[in-house]
VOBA-1610 file (N, C-alpha, C; in pm, whole numbers, padded with zeros to 5 digits, always signed):
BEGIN
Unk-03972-03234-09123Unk-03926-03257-09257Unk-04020-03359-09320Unk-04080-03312-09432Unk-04169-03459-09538Unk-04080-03517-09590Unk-04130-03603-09664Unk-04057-03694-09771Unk-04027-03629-09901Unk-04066-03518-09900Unk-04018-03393-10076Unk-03919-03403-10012Unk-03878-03331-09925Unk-03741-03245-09851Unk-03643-03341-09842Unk-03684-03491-09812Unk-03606-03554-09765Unk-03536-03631-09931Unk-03625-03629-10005Unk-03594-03683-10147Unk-03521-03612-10162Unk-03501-03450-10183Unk-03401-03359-10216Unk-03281-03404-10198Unk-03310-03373-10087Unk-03190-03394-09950Unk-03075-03540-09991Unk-03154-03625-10056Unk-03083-03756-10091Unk-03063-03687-10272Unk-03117-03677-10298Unk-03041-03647-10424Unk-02940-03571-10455Unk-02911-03435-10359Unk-02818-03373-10406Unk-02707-03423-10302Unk-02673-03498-10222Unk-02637-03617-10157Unk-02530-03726-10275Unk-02662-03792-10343Unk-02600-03865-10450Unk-02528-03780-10562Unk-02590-03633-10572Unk-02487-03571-10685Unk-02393-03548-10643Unk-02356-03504-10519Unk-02200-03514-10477Unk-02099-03645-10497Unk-02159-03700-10531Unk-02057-03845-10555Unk-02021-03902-10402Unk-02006-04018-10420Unk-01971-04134-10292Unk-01906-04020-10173Unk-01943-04080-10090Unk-01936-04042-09917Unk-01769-04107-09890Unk-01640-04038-09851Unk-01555-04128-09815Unk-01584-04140-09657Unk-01496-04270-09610Unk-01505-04267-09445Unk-01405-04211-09404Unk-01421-04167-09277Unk-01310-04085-09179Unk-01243-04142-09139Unk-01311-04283-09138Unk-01167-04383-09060Unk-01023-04352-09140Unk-01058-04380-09207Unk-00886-04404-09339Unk-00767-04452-09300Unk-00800-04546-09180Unk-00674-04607-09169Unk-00651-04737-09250Unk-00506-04783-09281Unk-00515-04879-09414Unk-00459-04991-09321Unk-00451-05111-09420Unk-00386-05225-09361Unk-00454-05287-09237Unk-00349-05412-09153Unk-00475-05505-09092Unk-00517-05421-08935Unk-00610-05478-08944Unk-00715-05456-08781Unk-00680-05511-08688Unk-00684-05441-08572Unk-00583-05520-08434Unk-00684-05580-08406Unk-00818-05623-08450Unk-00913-05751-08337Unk-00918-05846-08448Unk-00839-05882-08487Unk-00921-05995-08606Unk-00751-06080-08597Unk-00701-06116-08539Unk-00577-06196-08539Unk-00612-06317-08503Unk-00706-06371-08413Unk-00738-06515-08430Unk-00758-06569-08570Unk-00898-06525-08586Unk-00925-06545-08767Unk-00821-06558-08858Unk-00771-06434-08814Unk-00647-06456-08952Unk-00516-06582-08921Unk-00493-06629-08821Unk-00461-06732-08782Unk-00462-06826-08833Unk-00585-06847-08777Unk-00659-06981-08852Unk-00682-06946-09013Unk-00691-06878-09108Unk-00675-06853-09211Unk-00534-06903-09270Unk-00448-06851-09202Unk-00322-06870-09228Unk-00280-07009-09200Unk-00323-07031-09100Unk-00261-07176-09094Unk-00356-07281-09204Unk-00505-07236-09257Unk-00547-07272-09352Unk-00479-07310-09489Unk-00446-07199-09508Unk-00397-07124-09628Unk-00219-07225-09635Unk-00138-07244-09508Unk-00009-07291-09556Unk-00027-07437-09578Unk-00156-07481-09492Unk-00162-07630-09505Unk-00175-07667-09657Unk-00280-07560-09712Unk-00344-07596-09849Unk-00202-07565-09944Unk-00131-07514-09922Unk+00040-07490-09944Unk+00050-07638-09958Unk+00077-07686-09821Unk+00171-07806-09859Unk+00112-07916-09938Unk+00000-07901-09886Unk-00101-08006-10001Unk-00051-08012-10163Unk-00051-07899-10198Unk-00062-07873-10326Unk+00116-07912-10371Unk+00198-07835-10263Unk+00308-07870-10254Unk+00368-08074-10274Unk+00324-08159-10159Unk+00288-08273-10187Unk+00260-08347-10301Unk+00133-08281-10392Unk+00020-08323-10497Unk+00217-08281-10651Unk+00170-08179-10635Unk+00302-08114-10708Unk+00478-08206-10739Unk+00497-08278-10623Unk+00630-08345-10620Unk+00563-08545-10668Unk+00445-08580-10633Unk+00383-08681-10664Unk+00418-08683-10838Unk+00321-08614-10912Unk+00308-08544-11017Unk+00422-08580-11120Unk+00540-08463-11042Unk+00661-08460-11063Unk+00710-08590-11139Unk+00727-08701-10995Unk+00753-08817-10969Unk+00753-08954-11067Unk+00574-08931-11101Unk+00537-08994-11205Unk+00578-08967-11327Unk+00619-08838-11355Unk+00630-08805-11483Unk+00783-08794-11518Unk+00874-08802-11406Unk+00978-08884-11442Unk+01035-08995-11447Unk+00936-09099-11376Unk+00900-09226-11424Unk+00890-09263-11531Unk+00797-09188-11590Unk+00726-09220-11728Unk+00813-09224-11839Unk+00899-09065-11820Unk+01018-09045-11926Unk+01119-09207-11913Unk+01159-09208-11740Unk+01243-09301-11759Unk+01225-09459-11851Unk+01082-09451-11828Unk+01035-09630-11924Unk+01020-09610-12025Unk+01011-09482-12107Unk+01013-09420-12253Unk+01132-09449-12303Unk+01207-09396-12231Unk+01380-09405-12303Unk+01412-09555-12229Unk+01392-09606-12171Unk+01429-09718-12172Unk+01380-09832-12273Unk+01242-09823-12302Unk+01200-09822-12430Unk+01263-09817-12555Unk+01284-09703-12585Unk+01413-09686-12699Unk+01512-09695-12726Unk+01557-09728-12584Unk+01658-09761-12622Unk+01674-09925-12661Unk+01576-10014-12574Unk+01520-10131-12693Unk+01540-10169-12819Unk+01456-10047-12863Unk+01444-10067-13009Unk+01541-10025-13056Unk+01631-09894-13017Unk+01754-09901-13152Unk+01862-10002-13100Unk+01858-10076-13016Unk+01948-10240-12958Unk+01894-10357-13094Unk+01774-10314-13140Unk+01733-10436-13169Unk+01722-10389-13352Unk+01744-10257-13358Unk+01709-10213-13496Unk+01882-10202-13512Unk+01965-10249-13436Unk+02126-10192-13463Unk+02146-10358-13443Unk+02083-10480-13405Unk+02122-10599-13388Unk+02052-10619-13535Unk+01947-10581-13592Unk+01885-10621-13696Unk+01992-10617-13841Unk+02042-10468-13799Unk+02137-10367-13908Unk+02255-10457-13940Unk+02284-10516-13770Unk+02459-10611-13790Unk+02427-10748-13882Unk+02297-10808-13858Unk+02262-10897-13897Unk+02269-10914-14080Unk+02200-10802-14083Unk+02160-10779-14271Unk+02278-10701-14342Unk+02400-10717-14333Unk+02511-10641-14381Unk+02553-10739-14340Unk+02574-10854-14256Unk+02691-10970-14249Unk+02623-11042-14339Unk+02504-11065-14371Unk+02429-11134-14479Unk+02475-11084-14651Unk+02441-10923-14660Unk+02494-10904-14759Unk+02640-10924-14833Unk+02765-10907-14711Unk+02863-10954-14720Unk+02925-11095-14786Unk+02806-11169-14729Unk+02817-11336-14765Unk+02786-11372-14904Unk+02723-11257-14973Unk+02654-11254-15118Unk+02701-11240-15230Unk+02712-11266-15317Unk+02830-11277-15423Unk+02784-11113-15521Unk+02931-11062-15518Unk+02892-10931-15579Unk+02832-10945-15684Unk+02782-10826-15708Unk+02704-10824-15883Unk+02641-10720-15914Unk+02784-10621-15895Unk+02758-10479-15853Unk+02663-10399-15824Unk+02603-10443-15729Unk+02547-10365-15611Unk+02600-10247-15551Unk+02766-10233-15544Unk+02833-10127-15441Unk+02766-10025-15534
//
């Protein structure tokens, strides 16, 4: 056989479209269970990590809320002590129709 014949030979090859394999069995391979093992036990550690990183996160950020509203609640203590203040003042003031 030359290399004409053999060019042919591959081209009408490629016009048939892709080659399937005979294997065709699906799903996992009975020699590869170490690997996947260690994959797996990869894979749950990086789980809990993230898991961990995730409840930290959490943590802080209900922290944060909690010193927010504790915060505000500050200020309307001090904007409702301000309020009692300036209405017992006005009270003390001689009308002159204001109401």
């Amino acid at each position: 056989m030359d290399f004409e014949e053999m060019a042919v030979i591959d081209e009408n090859a490629a016009a048939e479209g892709p080659q399937r394999r005979e294997s065709g069995k699906r799903g996992r391979k009975p020699g590869r269970k170490s690997a996947d093992k260690v994959d797996m036990k990869a894979k749950l550690e990086r789980s809990r990590q993230s898991a961990r990183e995730c409840r930290a996160r959490k943590k802080l950020r209900y922290q944060y809320l909690e010193e927010l509203v504790a915060d505000r609640e500050k200020a309307v203590f001090a904007l409702r002590k301000e309020l009692e203040r300036k209405t017992g003042i006005r009270h003390h003031l001689p009308s002159a129709g204001y109401d």
